[in-house]
N, C-alpha and C positions, 0 to 999 in steps of 0.2 A: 219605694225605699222609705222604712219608719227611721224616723231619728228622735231621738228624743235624750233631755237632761243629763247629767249624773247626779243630780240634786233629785229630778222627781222621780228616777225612776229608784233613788234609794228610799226615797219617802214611801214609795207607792210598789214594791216590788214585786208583791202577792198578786196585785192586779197588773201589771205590765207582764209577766207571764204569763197570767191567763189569755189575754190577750194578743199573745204573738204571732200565733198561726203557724204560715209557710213561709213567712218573708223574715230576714233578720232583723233585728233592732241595733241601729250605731249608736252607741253612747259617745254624744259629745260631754268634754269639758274645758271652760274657758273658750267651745266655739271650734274647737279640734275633735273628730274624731277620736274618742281614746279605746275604744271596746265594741264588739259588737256580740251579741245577745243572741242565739237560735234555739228553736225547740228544739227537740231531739226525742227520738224513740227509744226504746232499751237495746235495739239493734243497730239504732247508729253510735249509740254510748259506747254499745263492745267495740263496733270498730273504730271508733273512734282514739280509744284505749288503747287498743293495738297497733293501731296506727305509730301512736306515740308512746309506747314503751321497749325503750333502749335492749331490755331485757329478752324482749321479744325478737327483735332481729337480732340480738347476738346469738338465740337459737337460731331461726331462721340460717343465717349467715353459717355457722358450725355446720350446720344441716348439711348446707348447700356443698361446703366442701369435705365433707361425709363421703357424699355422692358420686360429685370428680372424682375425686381420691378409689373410689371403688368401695367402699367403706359401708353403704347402704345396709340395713339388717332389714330383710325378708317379711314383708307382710306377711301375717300367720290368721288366716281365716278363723283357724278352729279358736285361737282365743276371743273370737266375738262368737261363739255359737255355730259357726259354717255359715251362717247366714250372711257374712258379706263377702263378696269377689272380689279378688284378689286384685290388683292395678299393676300389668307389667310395667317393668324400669323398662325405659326407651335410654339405650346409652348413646345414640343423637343427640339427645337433649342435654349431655353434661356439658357441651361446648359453649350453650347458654346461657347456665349458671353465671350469675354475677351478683357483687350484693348488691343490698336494695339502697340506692339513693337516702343521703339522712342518717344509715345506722350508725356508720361510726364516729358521726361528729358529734351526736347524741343529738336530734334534733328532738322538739317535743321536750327535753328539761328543761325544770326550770332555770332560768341564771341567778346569781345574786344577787341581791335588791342594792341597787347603786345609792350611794350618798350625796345628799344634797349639799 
């Protein structure tokens, strides 16, 4: 586990990213954990993003009771070229459907900055 300043690693930023790796970095301050630091790839940015954009499970969430509802519009091969195969609806799996943990409380926004 790296830990390190909120002092050096503002001083020193350029080089404590280069240096991170695989392991995260906790930024203490005053001696408290206040942040921690990970690399990332452009593929865990996306989900990362996705993860936490409200916008996004409010699709998702619409989707899903699209679905229930019987509402579903028809994959159409020919508008990719025929080149890709169609996916039957399993109407099994509407019982499933639920939304996703997080969407509606908006988790992943930010709050507003509290006063001192």
């Amino acid at each position: 586990m790296k830990v390190d300043t909120l002092a050096h690693v503002k001083n020193q930023l350029s080089a404590v990213i280069a240096d991170l790796g695989e392991e995260p970095l906790f930024i203490t301050r005053h001696g408290r954990v206040a942040a921690v630091l990970q690399a990332v790839t452009d593929e865990d940015a996306e989900d990362y993003l996705l993860r936490n954009s409200p916008k996004f499970w409010r699709l998702i969430a619409s989707r899903r009771a699209q679905a229930v509802a019987g509402q579903v519009v028809p994959f159409d091969p020919a508008a990719y070229g025929g080149k890709v195969a169609a996916i039957p609806v399993v109407r099994e799996a509407r019982a499933s459907y639920r939304s996703t943990p997080g969407a509606e409380s908006g988790k992943g926004t930010r709050s507003p900055r509290r006063k001192r």
